[in-house]
MARTIVEX-433701 format. One record per residue (C-alpha): x, y, z; residue number from 1; chain; residue in one letter. Coordinates in Angstrom, 3 decimals. Layout:
BEGIN
          x          y          z     k   c   r
          X          Y          Z   NUM   A   a
...
This chain:
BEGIN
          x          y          z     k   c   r
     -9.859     20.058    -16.434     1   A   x
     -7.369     16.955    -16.571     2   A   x
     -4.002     15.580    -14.614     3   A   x
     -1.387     17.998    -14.340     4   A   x
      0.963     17.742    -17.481     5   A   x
      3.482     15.736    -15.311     6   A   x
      1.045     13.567    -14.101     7   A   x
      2.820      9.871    -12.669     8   A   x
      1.391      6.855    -14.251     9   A   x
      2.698      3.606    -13.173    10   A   x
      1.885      0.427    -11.795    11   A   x
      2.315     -1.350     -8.912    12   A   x
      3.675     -4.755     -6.815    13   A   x
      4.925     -5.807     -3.757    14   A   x
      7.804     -8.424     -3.268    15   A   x
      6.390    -11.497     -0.905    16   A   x
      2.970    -11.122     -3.276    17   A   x
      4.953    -11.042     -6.593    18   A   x
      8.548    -12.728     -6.314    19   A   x
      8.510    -16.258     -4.639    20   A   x
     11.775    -17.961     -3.823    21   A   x
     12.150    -16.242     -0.410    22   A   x
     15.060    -17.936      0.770    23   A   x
     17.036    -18.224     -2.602    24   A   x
     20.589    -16.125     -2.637    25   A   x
     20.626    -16.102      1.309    26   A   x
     16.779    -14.363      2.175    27   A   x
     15.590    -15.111      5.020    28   A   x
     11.911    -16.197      6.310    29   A   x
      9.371    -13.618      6.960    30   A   x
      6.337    -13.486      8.574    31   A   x
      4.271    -14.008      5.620    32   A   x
      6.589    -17.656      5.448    33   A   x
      5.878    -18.424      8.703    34   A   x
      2.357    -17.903      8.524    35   A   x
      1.126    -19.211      4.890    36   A   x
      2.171    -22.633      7.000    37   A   x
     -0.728    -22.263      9.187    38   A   x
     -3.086    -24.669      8.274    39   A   x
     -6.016    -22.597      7.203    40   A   x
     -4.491    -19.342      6.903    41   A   x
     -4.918    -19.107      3.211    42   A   x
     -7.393    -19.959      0.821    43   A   x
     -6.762    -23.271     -0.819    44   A   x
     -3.629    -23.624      1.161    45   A   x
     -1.770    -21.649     -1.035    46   A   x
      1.276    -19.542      0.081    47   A   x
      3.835    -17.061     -2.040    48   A   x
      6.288    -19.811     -2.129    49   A   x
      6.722    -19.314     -5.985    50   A   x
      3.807    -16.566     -6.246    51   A   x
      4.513    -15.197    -10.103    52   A   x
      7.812    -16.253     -9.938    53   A   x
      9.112    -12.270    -10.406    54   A   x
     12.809    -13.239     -8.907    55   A   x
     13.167    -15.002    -12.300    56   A   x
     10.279    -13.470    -14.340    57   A   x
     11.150     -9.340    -13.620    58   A   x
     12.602     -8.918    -16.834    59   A   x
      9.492    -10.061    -18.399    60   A   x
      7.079     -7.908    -16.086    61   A   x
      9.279     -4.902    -16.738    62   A   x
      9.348     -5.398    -20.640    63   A   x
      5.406     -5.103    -20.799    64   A   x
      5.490     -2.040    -18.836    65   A   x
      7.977     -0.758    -21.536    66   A   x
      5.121     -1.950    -24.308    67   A   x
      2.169      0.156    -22.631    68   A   x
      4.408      2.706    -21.836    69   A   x
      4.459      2.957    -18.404    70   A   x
      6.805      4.491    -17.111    71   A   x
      6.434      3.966    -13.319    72   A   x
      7.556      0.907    -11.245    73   A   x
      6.148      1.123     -7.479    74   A   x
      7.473     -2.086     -5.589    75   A   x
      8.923     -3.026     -2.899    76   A   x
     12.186     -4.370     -1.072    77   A   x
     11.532     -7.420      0.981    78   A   x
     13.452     -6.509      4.358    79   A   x
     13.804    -10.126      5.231    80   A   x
     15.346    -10.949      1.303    81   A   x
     18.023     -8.385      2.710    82   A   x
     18.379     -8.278      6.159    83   A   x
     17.402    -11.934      6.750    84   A   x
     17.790    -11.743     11.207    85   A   x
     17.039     -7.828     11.275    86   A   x
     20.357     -7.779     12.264    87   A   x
     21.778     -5.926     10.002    88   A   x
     23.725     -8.344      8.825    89   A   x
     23.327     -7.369      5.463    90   A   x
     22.508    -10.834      2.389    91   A   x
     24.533     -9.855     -0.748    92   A   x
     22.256    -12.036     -2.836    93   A   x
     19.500     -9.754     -1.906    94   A   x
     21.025     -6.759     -2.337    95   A   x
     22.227     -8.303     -5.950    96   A   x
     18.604     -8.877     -7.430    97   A   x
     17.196     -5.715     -6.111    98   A   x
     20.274     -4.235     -7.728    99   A   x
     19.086     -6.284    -11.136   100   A   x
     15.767     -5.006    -10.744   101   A   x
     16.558     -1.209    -10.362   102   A   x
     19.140     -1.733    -13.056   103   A   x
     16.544     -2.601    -15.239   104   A   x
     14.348     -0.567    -14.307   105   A   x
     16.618      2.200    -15.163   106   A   x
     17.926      0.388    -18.530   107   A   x
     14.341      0.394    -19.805   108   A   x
     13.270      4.203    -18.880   109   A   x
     11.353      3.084    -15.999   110   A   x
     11.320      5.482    -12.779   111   A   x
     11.440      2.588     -9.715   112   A   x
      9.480      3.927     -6.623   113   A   x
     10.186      1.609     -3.985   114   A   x
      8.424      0.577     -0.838   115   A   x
     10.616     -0.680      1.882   116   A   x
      8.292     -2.413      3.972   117   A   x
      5.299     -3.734      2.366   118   A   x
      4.843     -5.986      5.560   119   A   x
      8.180     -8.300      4.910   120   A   x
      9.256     -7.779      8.459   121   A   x
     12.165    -10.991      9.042   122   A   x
     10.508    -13.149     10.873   123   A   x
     13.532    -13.697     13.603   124   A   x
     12.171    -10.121     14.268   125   A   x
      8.787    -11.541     15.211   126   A   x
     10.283    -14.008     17.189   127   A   x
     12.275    -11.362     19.370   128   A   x
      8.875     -9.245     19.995   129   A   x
      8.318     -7.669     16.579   130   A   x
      6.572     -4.313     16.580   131   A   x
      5.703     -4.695     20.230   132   A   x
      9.278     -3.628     20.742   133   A   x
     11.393     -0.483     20.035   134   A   x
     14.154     -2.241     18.928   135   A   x
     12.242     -3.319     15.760   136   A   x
     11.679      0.368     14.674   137   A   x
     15.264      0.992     15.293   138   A   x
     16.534     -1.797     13.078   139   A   x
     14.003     -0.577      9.786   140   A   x
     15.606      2.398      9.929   141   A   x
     19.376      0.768      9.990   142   A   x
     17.766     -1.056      6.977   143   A   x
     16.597      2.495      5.283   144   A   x
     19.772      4.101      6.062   145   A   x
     21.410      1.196      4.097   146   A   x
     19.020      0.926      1.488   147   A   x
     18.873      4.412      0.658   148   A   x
     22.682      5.152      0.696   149   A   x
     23.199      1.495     -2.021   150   A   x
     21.113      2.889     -4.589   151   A   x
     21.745      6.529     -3.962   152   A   x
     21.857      8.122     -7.467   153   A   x
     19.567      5.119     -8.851   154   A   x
     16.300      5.159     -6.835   155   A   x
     14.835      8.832     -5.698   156   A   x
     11.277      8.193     -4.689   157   A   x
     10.811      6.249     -1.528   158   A   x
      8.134      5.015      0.599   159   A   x
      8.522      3.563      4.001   160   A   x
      5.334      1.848      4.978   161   A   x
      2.995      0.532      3.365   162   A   x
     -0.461      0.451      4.894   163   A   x
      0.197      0.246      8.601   164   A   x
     -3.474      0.280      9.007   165   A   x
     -3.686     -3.233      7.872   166   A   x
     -0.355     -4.644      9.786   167   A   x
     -2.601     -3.330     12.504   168   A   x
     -6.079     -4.535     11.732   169   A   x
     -5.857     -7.615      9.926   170   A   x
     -2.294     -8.448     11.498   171   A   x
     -2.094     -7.927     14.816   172   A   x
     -5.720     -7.124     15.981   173   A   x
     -7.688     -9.699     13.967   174   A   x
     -5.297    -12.050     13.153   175   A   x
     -6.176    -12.847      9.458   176   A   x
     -2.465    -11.830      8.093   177   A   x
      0.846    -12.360      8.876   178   A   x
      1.797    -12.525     11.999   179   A   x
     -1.868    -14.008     12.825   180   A   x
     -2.157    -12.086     16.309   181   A   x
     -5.070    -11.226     18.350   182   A   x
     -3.494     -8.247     20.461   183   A   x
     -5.906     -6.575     23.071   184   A   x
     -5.850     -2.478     22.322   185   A   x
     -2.786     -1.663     24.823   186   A   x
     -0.301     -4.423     22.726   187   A   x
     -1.774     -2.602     19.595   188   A   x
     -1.248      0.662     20.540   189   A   x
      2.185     -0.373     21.351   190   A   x
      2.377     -2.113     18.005   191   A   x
      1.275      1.489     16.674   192   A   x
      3.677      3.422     18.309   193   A   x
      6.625      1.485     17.102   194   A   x
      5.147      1.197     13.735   195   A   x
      4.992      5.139     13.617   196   A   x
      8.594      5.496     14.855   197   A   x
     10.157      2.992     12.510   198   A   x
      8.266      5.629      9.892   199   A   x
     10.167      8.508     11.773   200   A   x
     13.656      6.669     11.896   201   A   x
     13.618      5.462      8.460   202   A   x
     12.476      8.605      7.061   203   A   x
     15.050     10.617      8.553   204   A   x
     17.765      7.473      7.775   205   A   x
     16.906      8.146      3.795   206   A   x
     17.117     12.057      3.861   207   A   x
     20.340     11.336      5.598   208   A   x
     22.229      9.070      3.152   209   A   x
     20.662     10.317     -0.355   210   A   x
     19.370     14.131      0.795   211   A   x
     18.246     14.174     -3.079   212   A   x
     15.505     11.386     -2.386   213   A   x
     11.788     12.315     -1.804   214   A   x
     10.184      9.701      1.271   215   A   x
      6.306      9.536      1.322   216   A   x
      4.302      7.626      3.562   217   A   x
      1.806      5.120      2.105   218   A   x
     -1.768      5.194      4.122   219   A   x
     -5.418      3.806      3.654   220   A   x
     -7.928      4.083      5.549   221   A   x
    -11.870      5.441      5.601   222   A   x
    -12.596      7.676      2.859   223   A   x
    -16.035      9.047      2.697   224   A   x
    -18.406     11.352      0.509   225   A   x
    -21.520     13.252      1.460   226   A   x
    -24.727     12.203      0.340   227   A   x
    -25.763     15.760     -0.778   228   A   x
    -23.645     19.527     -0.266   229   A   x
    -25.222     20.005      2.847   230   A   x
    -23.615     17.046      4.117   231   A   x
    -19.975     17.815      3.383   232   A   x
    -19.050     18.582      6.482   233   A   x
    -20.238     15.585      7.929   234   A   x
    -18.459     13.338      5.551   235   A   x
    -15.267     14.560      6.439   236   A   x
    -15.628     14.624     10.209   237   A   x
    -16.873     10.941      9.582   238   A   x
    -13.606     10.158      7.270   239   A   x
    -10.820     11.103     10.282   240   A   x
    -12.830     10.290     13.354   241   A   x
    -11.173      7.466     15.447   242   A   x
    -13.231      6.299     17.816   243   A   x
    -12.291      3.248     20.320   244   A   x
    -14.070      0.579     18.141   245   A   x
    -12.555      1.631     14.919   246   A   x
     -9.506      4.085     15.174   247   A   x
     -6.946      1.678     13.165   248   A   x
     -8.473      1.899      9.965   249   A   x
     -8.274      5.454      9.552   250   A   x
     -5.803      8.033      7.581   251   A   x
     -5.118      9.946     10.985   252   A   x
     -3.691      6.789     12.458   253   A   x
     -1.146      6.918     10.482   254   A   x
     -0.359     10.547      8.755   255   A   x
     -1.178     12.924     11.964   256   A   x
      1.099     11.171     13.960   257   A   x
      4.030     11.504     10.887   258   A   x
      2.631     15.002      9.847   259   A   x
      1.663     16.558     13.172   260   A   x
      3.337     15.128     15.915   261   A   x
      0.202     13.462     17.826   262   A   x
     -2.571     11.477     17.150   263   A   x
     -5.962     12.985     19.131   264   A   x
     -9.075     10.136     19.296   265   A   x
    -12.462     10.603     19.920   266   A   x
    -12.219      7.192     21.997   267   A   x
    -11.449      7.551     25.867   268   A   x
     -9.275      4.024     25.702   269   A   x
     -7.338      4.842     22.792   270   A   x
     -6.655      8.430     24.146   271   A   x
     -5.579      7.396     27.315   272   A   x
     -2.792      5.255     25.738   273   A   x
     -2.023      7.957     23.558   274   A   x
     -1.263     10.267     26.587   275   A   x
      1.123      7.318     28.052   276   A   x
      3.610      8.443     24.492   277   A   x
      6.294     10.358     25.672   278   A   x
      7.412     13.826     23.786   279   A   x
     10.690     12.320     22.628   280   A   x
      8.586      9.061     21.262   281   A   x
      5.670     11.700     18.964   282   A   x
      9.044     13.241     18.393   283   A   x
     10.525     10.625     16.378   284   A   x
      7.098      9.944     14.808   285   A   x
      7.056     13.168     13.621   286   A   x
      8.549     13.260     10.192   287   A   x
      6.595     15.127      7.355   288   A   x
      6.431     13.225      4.496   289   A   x
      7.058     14.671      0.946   290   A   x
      4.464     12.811     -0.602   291   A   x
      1.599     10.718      0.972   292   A   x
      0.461      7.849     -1.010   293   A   x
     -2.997      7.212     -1.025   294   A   x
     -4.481      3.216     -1.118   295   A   x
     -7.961      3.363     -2.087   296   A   x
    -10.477      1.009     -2.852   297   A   x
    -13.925      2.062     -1.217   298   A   x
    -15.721      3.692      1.154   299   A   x
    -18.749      5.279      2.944   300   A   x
    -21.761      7.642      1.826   301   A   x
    -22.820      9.812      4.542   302   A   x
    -25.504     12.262      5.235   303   A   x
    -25.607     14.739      8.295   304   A   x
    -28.158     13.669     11.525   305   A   x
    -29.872     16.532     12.787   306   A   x
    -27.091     17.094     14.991   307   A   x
    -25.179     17.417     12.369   308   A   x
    -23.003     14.508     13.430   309   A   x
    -22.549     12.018     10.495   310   A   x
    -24.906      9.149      9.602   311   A   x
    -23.371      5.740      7.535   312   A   x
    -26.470      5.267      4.956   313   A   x
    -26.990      1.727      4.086   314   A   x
    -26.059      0.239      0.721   315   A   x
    -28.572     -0.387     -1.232   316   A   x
    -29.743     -3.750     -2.255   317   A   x
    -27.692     -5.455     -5.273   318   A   x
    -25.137     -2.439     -4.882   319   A   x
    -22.676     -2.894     -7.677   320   A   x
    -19.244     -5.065     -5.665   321   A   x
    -15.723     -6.603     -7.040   322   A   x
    -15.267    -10.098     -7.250   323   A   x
    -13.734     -9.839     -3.065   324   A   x
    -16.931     -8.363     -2.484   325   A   x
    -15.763     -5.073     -2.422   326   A   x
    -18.142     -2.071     -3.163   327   A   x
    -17.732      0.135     -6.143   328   A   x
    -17.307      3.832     -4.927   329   A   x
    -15.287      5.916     -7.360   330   A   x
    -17.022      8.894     -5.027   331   A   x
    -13.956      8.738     -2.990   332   A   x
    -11.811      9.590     -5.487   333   A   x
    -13.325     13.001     -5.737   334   A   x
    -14.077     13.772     -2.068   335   A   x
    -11.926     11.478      0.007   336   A   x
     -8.856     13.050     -1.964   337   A   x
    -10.184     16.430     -1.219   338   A   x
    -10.377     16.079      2.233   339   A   x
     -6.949     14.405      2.299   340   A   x
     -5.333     17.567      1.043   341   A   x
     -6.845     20.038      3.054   342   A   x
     -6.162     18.048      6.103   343   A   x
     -2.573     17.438      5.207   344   A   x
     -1.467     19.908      2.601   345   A   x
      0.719     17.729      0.933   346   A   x
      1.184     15.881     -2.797   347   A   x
     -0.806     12.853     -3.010   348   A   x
      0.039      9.554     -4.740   349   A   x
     -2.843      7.404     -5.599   350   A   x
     -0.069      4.378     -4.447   351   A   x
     -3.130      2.140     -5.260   352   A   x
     -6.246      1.180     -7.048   353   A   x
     -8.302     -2.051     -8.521   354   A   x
    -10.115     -4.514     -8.177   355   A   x
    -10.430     -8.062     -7.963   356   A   x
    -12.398     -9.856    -10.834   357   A   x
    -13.251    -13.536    -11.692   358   A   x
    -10.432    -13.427    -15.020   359   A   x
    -10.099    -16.219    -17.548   360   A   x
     -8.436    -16.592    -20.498   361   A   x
    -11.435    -17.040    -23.262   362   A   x
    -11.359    -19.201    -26.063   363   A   x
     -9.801    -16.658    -28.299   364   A   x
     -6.581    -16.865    -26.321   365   A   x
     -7.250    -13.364    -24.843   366   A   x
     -8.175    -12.031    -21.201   367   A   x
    -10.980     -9.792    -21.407   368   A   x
    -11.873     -7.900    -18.203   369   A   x
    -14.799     -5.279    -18.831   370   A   x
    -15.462     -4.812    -15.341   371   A   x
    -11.856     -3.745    -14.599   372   A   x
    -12.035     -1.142    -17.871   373   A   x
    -15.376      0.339    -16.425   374   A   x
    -14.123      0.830    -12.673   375   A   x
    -10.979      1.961    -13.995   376   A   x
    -12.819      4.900    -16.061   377   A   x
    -15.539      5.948    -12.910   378   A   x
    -12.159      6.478    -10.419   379   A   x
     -9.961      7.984    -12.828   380   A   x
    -13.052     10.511    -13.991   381   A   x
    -13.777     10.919    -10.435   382   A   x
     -9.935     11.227     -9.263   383   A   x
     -9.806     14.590    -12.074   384   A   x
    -12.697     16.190    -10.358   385   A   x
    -10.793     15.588     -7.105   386   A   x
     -7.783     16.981     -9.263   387   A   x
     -9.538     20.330     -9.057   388   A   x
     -9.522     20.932     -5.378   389   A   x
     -6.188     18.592     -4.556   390   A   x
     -2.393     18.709     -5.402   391   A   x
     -3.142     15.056     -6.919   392   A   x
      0.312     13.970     -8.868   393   A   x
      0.639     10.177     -9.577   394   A   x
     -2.157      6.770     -9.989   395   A   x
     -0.246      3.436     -9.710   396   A   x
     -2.486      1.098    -10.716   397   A   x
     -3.115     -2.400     -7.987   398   A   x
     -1.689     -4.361     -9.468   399   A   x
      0.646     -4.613    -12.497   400   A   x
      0.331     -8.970    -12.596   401   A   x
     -1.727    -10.670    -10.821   402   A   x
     -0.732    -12.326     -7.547   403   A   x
     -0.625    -13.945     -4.495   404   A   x
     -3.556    -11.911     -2.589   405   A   x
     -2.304    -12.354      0.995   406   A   x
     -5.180    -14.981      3.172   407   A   x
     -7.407    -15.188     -0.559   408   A   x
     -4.563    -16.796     -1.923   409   A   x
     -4.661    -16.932     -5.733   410   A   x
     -8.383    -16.870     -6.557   411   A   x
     -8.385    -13.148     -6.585   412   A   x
     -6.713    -11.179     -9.598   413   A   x
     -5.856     -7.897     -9.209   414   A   x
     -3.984     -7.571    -12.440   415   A   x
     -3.479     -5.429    -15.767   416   A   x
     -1.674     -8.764    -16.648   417   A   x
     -2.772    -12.623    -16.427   418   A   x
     -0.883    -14.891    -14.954   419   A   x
     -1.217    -18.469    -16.136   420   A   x
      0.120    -19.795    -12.435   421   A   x
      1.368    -23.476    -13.662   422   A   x
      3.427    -21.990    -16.738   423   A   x
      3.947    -18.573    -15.477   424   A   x
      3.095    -17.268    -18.985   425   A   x
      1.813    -13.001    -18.826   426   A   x
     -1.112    -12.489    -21.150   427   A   x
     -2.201     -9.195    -21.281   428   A   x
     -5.903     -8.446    -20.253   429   A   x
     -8.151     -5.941    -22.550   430   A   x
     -7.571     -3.630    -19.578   431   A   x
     -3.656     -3.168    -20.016   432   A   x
     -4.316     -1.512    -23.573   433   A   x
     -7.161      0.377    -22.077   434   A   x
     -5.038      1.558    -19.422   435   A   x
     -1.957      2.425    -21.694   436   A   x
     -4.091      4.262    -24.254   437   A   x
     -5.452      6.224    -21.466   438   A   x
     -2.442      7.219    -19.991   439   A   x
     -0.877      8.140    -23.769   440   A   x
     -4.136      9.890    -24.142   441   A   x
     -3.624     12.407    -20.823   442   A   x
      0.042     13.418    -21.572   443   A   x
């Protein structure tokens, strides 16, 4: 069996990694400004000042998309480029390109699914308490609202977070992106909570001004598979438990509280501050999705203990890795996708999916990137076996260009398409055909 005959193929970005010039046309600073000024925040000091230069290169970008034919645009709106105080005090420049952007989008063929917080939050926000206060959840969703109702009519596929797991994690817990906080667990859980509701208020703020629009929810977190059959059961308890030590980088941190109205972890800390939440706060959380989007990279073999409670096994020695260091586990695609669904019962997006290699531009002019071909074919073979068992609808590849690749800077490349950083100049890697010709091949 394949993809479904309407099966989504696209290809994906995000606007502080991809469009540079953040305070051109009246944006304003975000976090990821702020903090790419932190001496030793990113690799090689670099920051997304220029980044591919999309605000003047999107055209470009968008034309290649047009010659694979993809037909599928996820990216996102930068908050701050729009809302530059969080305010709501909306910048007309902003609004302008992402109306050039759509417009093209639209002119070309090309569906735009759009993210509207892809961790852009305007950094006067931060400075006022960010996500440690209500208020910030309150003004995302007077940004939604607005968004939503501007390009009713043009734009009907909407996400409104993008990996809160990671704001979490590697924002606010460990401190290695933007804003670069070490929170103790009651400031995260707070974080959390406000996190969740600005997914509840902007949610409802779309359906409200463009009822037409679908909203999905964009997670990551542990995905698992079971070492043999008799271990299934133990790779999925292993893939949603959240215990005190690791609860934030987890699907139920995010999707049980937006499908189900409460979060319940193993972990006594974490559960405690759950039971602080009042019913009026899960309330607001609790906005089913239409779609989840899935981010997915790796994850975990497990085997059952003779408790039947799950066991990590080890990786073995010279296990196969991206260039990050990243292991190679298209397993997930097949299981972690399985138990997805039959948690949540809902369409899943594969929202992303890559890897980082060591690119170059060989002598013959051309980029060729075997490694990214032969990953690419183990999780797509393994996301159709997952097809049989899930209500699997979309794969945007990560990433369309490469980019700026948050604290690695720009020695990681992510891309179906080079980017020759000094000159800006797209070459297309081996893996763009690949990709198109597979995608041709599945209609």
């Amino acid at each position: 069996m394949g993809f479904r005959k309407d099966f989504v193929w696209g290809a994906a970005s995000s606007a502080y990694q991809t469009e540079g010039h953040s305070r051109l046309d009246g944006g304003g600073e975000c976090i990821w400004d702020a903090f790419c000024r932190r001496p030793g925040a990113i690799a090689d000091a670099g920051g997304g000042s220029i980044a591919c230069d999309a605000y003047h290169h999107f055209e470009e970008d968008l034309d290649i998309l047009v010659q694979l034919g993809i037909r599928h645009y996820r990216f996102s709106t930068s908050w701050a480029r729009v809302d530059p105080l969080g305010d709501g005090n909306w910048n007309a420049g902003g609004l302008a390109y992402y109306d050039r952007v759509v417009d093209a989008c639209l002119a070309r063929g090309i569906t735009p699914w759009v993210t509207l917080y892809h961790w852009e939050l305007p950094q006067a926000a931060e400075d006022r308490g960010g996500w440690l206060l209500p208020e910030t959840a309150a003004s995302f969703g007077r940004f939604a609202r607005m968004m939503a109702a501007h390009f009713r009519g043009r734009v009907s596929h909407y996400f409104t977070l993008n990996e809160p797991q990671i704001v979490l994690s590697l924002g606010y817990a460990q401190g290695l992106h933007a804003p670069g906080k070490q929170y103790d667990l009651p400031r995260l859980a707070c974080c959390w909570k406000h996190l969740m509701m600005a997914h509840g208020l902007a949610a409802r703020a779309v359906r409200g001004a463009d009822p037409a629009a679908q909203v999905g929810l964009a997670s990551t977190g542990r995905l698992c598979w079971p070492h043999a059959p008799e271990d299934r059961a133990a790779s999925t308890k292993a893939a949603f438990a959240m215990p005190d030590e690791d609860w934030m980088f987890t699907h139920p941190c995010g999707l049980d509280a937006a499908c189900f109205g409460r979060v319940e972890p193993e972990g006594p800390r974490l559960a405690a501050l759950m039971d602080a939440i009042t019913p009026e706060e899960w309330e607001i959380m609790h906005v089913v999705p239409d779609m989840i989007g899935v981010n997915s990279y790796n994850g975990h073999e497990i085997a059952a203990g003779p408790d039947g409670e799950p066991i990590y096994l080890p990786r073995c020695p010279g296990f196969p890795r991206t260039a990050l260091n990243w292991p190679i586990t298209p397993e997930i695609m097949e299981y972690g996708y399985a138990d997805l669904y039959q948690r949540y019962g809902l369409p899943l997006y594969v929202t992303e999916c890559g890897l980082s290699c060591s690119d170059h531009i060989f002598l013959d002019g051309k980029v060729h990137d075997p490694d990214r071909i032969d990953f690419l074919s183990r999780y797509l073979d393994a996301l159709r076996r997952g097809a049989e068992r899930a209500d699997i609808r979309g794969f945007f590849h990560w990433s369309l260009t490469d980019n700026f690749e948050w604290y690695s800077g720009y020695g990681q490349r992510f891309g179906l398409v080079y980017v020759d950083y000094p000159s800006q100049r797209r070459i297309l890697k081996d893996s763009a055909y690949w990709y198109a010709n597979t995608a041709a091949d599945a209609r």
